[in-house]
N, C-alpha and C positions, 0 to 999 in steps of 0.2 A: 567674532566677526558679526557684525548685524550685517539683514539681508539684503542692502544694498551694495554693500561693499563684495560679498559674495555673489550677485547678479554682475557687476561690474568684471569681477573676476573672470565668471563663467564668458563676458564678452568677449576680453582680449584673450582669453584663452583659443575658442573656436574663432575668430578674426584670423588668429596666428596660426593656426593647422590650415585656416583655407588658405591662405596665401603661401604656407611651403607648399600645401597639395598642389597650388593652381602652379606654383615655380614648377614643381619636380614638371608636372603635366608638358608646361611648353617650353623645358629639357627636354625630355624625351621625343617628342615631337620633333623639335626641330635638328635633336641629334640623329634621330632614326633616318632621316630624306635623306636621300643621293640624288645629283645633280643627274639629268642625262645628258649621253656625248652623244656630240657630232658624229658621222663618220671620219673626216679630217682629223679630229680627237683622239678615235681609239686606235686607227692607224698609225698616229704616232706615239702614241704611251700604252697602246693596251699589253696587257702581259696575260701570258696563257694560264689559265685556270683561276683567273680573278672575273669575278662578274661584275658586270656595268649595265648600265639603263643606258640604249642606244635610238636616239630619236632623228626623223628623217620622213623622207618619200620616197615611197617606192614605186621604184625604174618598173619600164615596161618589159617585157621577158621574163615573167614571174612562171615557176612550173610548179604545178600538184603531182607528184608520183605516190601513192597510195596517200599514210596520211603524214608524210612530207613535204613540205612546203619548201622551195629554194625559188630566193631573191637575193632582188640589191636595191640596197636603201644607199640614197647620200643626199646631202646637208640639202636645206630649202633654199638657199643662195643660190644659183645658175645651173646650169645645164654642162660646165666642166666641172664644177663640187667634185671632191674625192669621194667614192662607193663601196660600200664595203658588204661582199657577199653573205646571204645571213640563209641558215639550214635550219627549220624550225618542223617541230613536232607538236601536234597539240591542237584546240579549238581556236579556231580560225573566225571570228568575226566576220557578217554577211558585208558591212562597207569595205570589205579590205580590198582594194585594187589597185593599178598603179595610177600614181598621181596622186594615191589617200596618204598622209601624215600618220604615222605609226610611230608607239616607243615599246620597246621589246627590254627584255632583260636576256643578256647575250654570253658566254664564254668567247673564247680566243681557241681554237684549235684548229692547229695547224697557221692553213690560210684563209679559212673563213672563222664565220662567226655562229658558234651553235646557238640558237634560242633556247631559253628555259621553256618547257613547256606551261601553256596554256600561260602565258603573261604576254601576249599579242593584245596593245590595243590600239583600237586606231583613232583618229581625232576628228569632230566632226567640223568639216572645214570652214561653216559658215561660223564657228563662234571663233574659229581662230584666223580671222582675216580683217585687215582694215576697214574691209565694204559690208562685213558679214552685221547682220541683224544683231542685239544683246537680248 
């Protein structure tokens, strides 16, 4: 083989590894995400001891009793939206309050919803709003 033929080689060789690399990459990527639900969502599909990503605002009457935290979040659509009680342990973000847009990662037990620890976060409202600044 002369050295051209062998430089050409060596080309689509590493062309063809990056492009399964870059495939597998955004496989896994995009198989890894889960959607988050509503509260109206888990309400109606959630099953006990599967976890979900639960996104919402949280209701006013939020309580700290040591380092537990119990709320209710429901959907950003109106003030009758379905709500769903959520019992969380863990680092609590200083914007968290009600009225703040929150996605937690939650179990099903019983009737409310336990939070996974320390997966509380909250969203900063100006970048998620029609009027909010970019």
């Amino acid at each position: 083989m002369n050295p051209d033929q062998k430089r050409l080689m060596r080309l689509a060789t590493a062309l063809t590894a990056a492009l399964v690399l870059a495939g597998a990459l955004a496989y896994t990527s995009f198989s890894a995400s889960s959607e988050a639900k509503t509260p109206g969502e888990l309400l109606r599909s959630a099953k006990a001891g599967q976890s979900y990503q639960l996104t919402g605002k949280v209701l006013p009457g939020y309580q700290r009793r040591g380092d537990t935290l119990s709320f209710r979040v429901r959907a950003r659509s109106g003030p009758s939206a379905a709500a769903v009680p959520v019992v969380y342990r863990g680092e609590v973000p200083d914007p968290f309050r009600a009225g703040r847009e929150v996605i937690v990662t939650v179990r099903k037990q019983g009737a409310v919803f336990a939070g996974q620890r320390d997966s509380l976060i909250t969203k900063c409202p100006s970048k998620f709003s029609a009027g909010g600044k970019s």
